[in-house]
TIKOL-141102 format. One line per field, with one value per residue: residue number from 1; residue in one letter; x, y, z of N, C-alpha, C, O in turn. Coordinates in steps of 0.02 Angstrom, whole numbers. Atoms other than C-alpha are relative to their C-alpha. Layout:
<rs>
k (NUM; ...)
r (a; ...)
n.c1 (X; ...)
n.c2 (Y; ...)
n.c3 (Z; ...)
ca.c1 (X; ...)
ca.c2 (Y; ...)
ca.c3 (Z; ...)
c.c1 (X; ...)
c.c2 (Y; ...)
c.c3 (Z; ...)
o.c1 (X; ...)
o.c2 (Y; ...)
o.c3 (Z; ...)
</rs>
This chain:
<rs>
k (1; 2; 3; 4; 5; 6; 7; 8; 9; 10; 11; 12; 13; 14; 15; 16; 17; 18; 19; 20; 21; 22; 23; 24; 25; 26; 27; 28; 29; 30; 31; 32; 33; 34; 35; 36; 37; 38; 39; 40; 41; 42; 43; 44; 45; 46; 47; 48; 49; 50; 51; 52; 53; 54; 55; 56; 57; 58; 59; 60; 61; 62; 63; 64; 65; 66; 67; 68; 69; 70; 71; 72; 73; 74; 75; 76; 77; 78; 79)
r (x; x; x; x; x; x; x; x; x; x; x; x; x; x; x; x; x; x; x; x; x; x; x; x; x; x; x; x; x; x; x; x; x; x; x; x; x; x; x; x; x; x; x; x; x; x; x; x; x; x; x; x; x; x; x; x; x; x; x; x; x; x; x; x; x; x; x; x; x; x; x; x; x; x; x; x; x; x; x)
n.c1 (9; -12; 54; 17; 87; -4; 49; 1; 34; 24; -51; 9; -32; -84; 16; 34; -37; -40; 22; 18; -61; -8; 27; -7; -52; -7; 32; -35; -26; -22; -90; -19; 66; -18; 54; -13; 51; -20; 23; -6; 55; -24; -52; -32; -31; -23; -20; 35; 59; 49; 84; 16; 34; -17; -32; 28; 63; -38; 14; 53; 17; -49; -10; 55; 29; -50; 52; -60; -13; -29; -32; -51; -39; -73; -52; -70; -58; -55; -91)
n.c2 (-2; -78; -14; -60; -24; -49; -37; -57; -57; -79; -61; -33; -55; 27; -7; 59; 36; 16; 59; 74; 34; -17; 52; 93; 11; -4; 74; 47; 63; -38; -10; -50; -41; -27; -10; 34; -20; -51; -56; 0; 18; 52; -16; 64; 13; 52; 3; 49; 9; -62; 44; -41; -20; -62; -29; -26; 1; -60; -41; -21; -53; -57; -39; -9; 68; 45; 87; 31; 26; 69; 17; 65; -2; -40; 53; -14; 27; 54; -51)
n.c3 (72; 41; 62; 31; -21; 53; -19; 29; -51; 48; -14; 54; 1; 6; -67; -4; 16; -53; -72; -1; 24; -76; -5; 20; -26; -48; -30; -46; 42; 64; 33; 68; 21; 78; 43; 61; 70; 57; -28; -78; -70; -34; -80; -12; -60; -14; -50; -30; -34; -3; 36; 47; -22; -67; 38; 39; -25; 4; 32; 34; -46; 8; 55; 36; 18; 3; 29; 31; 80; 6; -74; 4; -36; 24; 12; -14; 71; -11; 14)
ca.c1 (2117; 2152; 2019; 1986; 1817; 1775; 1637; 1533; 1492; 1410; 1559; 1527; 1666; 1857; 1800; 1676; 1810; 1937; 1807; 1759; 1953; 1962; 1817; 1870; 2027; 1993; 1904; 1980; 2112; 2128; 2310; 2281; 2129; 2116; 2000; 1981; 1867; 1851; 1740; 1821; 1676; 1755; 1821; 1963; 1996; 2111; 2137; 2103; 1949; 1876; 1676; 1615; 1456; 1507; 1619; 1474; 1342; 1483; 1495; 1331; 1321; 1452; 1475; 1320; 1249; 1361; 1338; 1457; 1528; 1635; 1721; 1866; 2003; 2183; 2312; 2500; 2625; 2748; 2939)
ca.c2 (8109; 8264; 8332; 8465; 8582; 8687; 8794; 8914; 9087; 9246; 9373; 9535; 9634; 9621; 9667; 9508; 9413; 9435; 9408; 9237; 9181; 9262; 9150; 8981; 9030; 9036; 8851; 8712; 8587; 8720; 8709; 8803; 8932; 8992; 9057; 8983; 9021; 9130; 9261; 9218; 9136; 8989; 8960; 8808; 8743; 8612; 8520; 8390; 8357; 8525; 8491; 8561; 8579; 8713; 8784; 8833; 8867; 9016; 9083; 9095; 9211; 9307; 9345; 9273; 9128; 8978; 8783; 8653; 8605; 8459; 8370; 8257; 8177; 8245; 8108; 8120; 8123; 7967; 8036)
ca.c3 (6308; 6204; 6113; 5980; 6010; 5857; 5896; 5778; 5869; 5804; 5825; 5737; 5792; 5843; 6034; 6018; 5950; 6101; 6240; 6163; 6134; 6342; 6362; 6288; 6381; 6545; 6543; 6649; 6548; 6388; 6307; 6124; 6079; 5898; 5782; 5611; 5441; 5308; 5414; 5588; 5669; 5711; 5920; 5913; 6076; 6111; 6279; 6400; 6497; 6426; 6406; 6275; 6332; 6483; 6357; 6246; 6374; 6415; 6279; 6235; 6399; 6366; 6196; 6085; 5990; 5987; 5914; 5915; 5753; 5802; 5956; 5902; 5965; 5946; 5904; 5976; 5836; 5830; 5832)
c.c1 (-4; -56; 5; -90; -11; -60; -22; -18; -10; 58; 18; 63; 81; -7; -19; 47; 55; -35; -14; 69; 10; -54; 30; 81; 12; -47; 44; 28; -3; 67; -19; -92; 21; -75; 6; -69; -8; -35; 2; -29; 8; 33; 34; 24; 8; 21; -29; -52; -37; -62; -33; -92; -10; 8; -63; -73; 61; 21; -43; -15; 36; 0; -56; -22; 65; -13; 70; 2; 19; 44; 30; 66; 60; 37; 69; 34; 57; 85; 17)
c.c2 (73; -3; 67; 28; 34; 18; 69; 76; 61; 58; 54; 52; -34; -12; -69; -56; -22; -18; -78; -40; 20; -65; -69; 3; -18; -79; -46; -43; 51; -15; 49; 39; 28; 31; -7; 17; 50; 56; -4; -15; -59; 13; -71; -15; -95; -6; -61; 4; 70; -33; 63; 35; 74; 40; 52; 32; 91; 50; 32; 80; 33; 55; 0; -90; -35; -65; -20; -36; -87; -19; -77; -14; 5; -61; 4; -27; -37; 50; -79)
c.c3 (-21; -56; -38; -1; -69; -6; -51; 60; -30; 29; -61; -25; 26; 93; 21; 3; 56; 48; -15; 2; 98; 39; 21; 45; 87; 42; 24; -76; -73; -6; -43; 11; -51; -18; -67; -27; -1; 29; 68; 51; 19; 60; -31; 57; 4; 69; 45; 71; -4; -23; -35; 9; 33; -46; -41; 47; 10; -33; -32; 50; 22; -48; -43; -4; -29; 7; 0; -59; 8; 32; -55; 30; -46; 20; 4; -87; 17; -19; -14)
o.c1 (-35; -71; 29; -141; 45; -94; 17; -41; 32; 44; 52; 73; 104; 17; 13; 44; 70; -21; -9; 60; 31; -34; 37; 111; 62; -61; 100; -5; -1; 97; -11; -140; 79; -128; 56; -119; 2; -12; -43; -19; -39; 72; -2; 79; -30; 48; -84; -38; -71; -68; -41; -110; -48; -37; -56; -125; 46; 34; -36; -37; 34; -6; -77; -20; 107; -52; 121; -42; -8; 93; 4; 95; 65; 32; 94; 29; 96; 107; 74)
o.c2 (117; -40; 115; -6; 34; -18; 116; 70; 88; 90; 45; 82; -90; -61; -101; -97; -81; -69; -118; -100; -30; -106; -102; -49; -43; -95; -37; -54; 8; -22; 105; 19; 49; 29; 21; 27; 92; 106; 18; 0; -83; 60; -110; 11; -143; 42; -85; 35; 92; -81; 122; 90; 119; 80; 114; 48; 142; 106; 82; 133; 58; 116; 55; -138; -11; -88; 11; -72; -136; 16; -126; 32; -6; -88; 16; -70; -15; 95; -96)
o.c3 (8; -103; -8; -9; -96; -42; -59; 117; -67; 80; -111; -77; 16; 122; 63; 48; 64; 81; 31; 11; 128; 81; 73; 53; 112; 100; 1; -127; -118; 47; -21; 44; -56; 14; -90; 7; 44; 2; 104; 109; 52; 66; -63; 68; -3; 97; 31; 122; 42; -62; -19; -13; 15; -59; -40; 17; -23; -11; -68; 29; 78; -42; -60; 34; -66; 49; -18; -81; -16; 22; -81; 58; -106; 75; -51; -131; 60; -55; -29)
</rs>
C-alpha cells in the first residue's frame, strides 16, 4: 500500500532544509520527497512500507522538532 507522510518540522534555514529532505530520503520504501507550505516547513514523503513513526523519530535527531500532520493512502490513477 502506497502511502503519503506529510510531516511538520522546524527548518530555519536552507542547510536545515536539505538535511531533512537527505533524511526522509534515505528511509527504506521512499519513492518521492518534497517540501510543501507557504514557509517550507512541510516534509512530503511518498512510498511504500515507509513508517512514519521511524521517519519522524529521525528527523527529530537530525534536524529538529517534527509532528506528523497526516498519513494517507495514495490511490493509483485508472488509465
Amino acid at each position: 500500500m502506497k502511502q503519503k507522510i506529510v510531516m511538520q518540522v522546524c527548518m530555519k534555514c536552507e542547510k536545515c532544509r536539505r538535511k531533512a529532505l537527505q533524511v526522509a530520503a534515505k528511509a527504506e520504501g521512499v519513492s518521492f520527497v518534497g517540501i510543501e507550505g507557504n514557509e517550507k516547513n512541510k516534509v512530503v514523503v511518498i512510498g511504500e512500507g515507509v513508517d512514519p513513526v521511524e521517519l519522524t523519530k529521525g528527523l527529530r535527531k537530525k534536524v529538529g522538532h517534527a509532528d506528523i500532520t497526516s498519513v494517507t493512502e495514495v490511490k493509483p490513477e485508472k488509465k
